[in-house]
C-alpha positions in Angstrom: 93.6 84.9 132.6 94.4 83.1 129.6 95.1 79.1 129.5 95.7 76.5 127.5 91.8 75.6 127.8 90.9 79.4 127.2 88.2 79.3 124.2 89.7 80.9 121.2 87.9 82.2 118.0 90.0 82.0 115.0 88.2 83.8 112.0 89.4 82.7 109.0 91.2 79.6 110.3 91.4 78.4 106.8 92.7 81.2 105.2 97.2 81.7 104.7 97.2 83.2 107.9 94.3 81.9 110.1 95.7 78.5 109.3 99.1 79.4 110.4 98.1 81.6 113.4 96.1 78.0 114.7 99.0 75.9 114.0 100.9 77.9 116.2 98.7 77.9 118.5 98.4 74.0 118.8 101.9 74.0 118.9 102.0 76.0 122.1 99.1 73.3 123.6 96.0 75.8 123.0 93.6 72.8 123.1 90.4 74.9 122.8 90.3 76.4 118.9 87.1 77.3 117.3 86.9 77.6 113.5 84.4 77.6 111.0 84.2 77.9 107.0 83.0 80.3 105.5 79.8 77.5 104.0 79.4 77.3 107.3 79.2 80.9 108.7 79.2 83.8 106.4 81.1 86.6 108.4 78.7 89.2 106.3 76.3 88.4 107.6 75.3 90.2 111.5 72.6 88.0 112.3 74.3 84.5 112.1 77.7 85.6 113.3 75.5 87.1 116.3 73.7 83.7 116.7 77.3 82.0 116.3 78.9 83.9 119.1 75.7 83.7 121.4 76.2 79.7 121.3 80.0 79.5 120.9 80.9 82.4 123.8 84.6 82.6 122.7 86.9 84.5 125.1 89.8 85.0 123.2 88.7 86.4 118.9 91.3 86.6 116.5 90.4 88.8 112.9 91.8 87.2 110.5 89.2 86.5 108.0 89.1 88.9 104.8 88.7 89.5 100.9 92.5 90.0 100.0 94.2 90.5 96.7 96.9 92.3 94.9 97.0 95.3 92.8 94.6 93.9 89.9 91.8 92.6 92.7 91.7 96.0 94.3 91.5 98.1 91.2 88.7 95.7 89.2 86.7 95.3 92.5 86.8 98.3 94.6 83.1 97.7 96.3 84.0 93.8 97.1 86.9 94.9 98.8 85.5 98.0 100.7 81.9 96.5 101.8 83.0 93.1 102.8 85.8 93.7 104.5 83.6 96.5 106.6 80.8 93.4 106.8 83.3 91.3 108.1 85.1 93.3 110.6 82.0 95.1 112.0 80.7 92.0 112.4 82.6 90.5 114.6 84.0 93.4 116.8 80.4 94.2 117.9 79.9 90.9 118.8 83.0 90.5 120.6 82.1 93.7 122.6 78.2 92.7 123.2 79.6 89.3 124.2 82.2 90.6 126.6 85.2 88.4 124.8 88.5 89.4 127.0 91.1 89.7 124.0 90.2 90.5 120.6 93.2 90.9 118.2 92.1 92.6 114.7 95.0 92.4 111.9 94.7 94.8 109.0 97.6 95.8 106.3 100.4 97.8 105.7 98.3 99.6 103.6 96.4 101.5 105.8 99.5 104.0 106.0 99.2 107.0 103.6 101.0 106.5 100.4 104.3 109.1 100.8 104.3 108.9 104.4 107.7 108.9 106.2 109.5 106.0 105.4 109.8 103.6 107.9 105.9 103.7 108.3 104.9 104.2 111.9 102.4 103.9 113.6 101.4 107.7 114.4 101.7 108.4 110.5 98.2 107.2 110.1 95.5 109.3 108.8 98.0 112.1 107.9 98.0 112.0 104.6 95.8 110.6 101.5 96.1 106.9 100.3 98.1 104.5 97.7 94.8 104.7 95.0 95.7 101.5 93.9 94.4 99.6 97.3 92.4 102.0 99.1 89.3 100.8 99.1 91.2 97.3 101.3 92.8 100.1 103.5 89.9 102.3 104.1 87.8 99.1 105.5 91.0 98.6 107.5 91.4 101.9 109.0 87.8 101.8 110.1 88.7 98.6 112.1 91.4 99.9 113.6 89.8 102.5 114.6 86.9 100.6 116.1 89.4 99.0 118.1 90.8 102.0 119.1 87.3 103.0 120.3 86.3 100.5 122.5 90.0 100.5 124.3 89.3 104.2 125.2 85.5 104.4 125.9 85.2 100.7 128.1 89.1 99.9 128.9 88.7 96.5 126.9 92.1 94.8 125.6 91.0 95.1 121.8 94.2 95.4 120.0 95.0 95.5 116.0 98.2 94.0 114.6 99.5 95.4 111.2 101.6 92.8 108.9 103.7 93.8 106.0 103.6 91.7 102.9 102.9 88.3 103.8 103.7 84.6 102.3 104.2 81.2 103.1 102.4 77.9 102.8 98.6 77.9 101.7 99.3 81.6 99.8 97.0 82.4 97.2 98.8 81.7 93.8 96.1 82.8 91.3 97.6 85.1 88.7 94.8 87.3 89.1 94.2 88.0 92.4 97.4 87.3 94.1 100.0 89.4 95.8 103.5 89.4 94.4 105.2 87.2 95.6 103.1 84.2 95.5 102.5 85.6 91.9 106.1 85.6 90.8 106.8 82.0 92.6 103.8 81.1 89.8 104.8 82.5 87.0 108.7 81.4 87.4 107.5 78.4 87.8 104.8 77.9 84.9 107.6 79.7 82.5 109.7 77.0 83.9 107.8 74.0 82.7 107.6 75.6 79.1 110.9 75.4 78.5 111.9 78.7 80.2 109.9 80.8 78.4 110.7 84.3 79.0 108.6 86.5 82.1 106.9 89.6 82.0 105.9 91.6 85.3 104.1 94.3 86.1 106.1 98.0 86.8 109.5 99.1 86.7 110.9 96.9 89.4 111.9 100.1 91.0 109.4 99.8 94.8 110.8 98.9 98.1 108.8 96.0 99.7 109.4 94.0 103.3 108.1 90.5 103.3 107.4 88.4 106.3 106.5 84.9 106.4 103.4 83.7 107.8 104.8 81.7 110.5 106.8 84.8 111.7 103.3 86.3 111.6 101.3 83.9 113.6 104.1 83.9 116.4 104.0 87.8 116.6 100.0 87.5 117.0 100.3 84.8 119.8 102.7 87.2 121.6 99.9 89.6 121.4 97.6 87.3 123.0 99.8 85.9 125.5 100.6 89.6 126.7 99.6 93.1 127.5 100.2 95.4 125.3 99.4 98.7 126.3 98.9 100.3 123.0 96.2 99.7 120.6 98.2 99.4 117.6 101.1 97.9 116.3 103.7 97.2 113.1 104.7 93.5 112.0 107.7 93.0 109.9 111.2 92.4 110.0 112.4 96.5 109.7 114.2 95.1 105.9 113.0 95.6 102.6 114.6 94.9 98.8 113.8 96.2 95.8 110.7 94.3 93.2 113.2 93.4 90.7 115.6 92.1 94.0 112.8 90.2 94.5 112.0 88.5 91.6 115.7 87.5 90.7 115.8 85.6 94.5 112.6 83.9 93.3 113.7 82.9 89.6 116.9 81.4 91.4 115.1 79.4 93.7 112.7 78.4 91.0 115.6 77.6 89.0 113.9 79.5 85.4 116.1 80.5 82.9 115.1 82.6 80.6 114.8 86.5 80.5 112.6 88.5 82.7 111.3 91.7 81.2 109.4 94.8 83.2 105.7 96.4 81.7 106.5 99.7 82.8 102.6 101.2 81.8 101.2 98.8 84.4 101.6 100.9 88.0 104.1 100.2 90.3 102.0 101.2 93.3 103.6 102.5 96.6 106.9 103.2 96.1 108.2 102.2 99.2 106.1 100.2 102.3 108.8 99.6 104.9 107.8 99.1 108.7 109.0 100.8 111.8 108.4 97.5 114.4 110.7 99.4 116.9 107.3 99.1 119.2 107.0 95.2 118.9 110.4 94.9 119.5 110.2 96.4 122.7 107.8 94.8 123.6 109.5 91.5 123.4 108.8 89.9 119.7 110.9 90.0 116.3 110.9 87.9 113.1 113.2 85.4 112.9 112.4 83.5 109.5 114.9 85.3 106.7 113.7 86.0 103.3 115.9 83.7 101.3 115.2 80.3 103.8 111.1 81.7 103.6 111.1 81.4 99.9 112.8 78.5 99.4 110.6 76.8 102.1 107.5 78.7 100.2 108.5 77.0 96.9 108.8 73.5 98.2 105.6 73.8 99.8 103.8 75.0 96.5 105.9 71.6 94.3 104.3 69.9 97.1 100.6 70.7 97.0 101.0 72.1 93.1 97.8 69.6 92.6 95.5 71.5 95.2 96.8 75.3 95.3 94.4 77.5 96.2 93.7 80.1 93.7 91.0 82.9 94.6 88.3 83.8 92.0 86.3 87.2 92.5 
């Protein structure tokens, strides 16, 4: 049974949404949170994350430690993304079933879903079809997680479940111009073009693809639902069920920025799925939903960023 004293594993506790997932926690009274930094445990490595979960014993892991990044990341470093995240994951799944941890709760990515599968995405579409080229090598790691997952629920009955999140934001975001998603990316470059006297903005694509955002906070409740109950499948969607258009999108963000100046669209730089929009029909009846709307999520994301502008975290590959 799970309590408030229940020893829980957070991987990736510093990271957007391993920070957010052990606020939430502490907010319910979980007084028992492990965490460590990556100086001080390299998830790549089997050895010391095997020697970390022999001393520690968590009950209770939570996945959320991985190499993340937008289009740009993905394409420029397809092995990074493949072989760590398969590093990472493997890692600490085998460990977790070796050391007989009662809940482990893998989260992976919209992306695993095949490129032009039925739109909204669910859950059964997986596999059926071949890949967005753009992030594969992310998803691929993914699906082999979830799949591991899937594994040890069927062949020892064990309650390892993995949570899919659309597009994420929120506080502690990643808002390099590099390796960032877009969101975080636009809030940047609104606000950069801001300070130079409203410069005008160029971003990548048409403007034309269909994306669903949910904030990191909506996240980390959904995942402490998982924890707190028994789910009986082994996979599920997070999101809100509502997407908006790219160019949507950016002119909510250059509003809340308050930039003035023109926006133009590079339409030789690729778009990449054209539409990623969730079916969560199974989470909701299970019991959870978001309840953070877009407009109130940015606008909190923003004020967040003005706040910390001096110590942003911006990822270098």
């Amino acid at each position: 049974m799970i309590s408030t004293s229940s020893k829980i594993y957070i991987a990736g506790h510093r990271g957007m949404v391993g920070a957010a997932i052990w606020r939430a926690l502490e907010s319910k009274g979980y007084q028992n949170l492990i965490g460590r930094k990556s100086a001080e445990l390299d998830l790549r490595d089997q050895s010391a994350v095997e020697a970390f979960f022999r001393e520690e014993q968590p009950e209770i892991v939570i996945d959320a430690a991985a190499r993340v990044g937008g289009i740009l990341a993905n394409n420029n470093y397809p092995y990074q993304f493949l072989m760590e995240n398969m590093q990472i994951q493997n890692n600490l799944i085998d460990a977790s079933l070796r050391h007989e941890v009662s809940k482990f709760i893998f989260l992976g990515s919209s992306c695993i879903y095949p490129r032009k599968a039925p739109q909204p995405l669910k859950e059964d579409c997986l596999l059926t079809a071949a890949l967005e080229p753009t992030n594969e090598w992310y998803a691929i790691a993914k699906i082999a997680g979830v799949k591991a997952c899937e594994a040890i629920k069927k062949q020892f009955g064990r309650d390892f479940i993995s949570l899919m999140p659309t597009n994420l934001y929120g506080p502690f975001d990643n808002f390099d111009l590099e390796t960032s998603h877009v969101l975080p990316a636009m809030i940047r470059k609104f606000h950069d073009a801001k300070k130079q006297g409203d410069i005008p903005v160029k971003l990548w694509g048409s403007g034309s693809p269909l994306r669903e955002f949910l904030h990191v906070d909506d996240m980390a409740d959904g995942v402490v639902f998982a924890m707190e109950n028994n789910l009986p499948e082994h996979l599920y969607n997070v999101g809100t069920g509502e997407d908006l258009s790219i160019r949507m999108l950016a002119e909510i963000i250059q509003q809340e920025v308050g930039h003035k100046g023109e926006i133009s669209w590079d339409a030789s730089k690729p778009d990449g799925t054209p539409r990623k929009l969730m079916d969560v029909s199974k989470m909701k009846s299970a019991g959870w939903k978001a309840k953070i709307d877009l407009e109130s999520g940015i606008q909190q994301t923003y004020q967040w960023f003005l706040n910390n502008a001096h110590q942003i975290k911006e990822v270098k590959l």
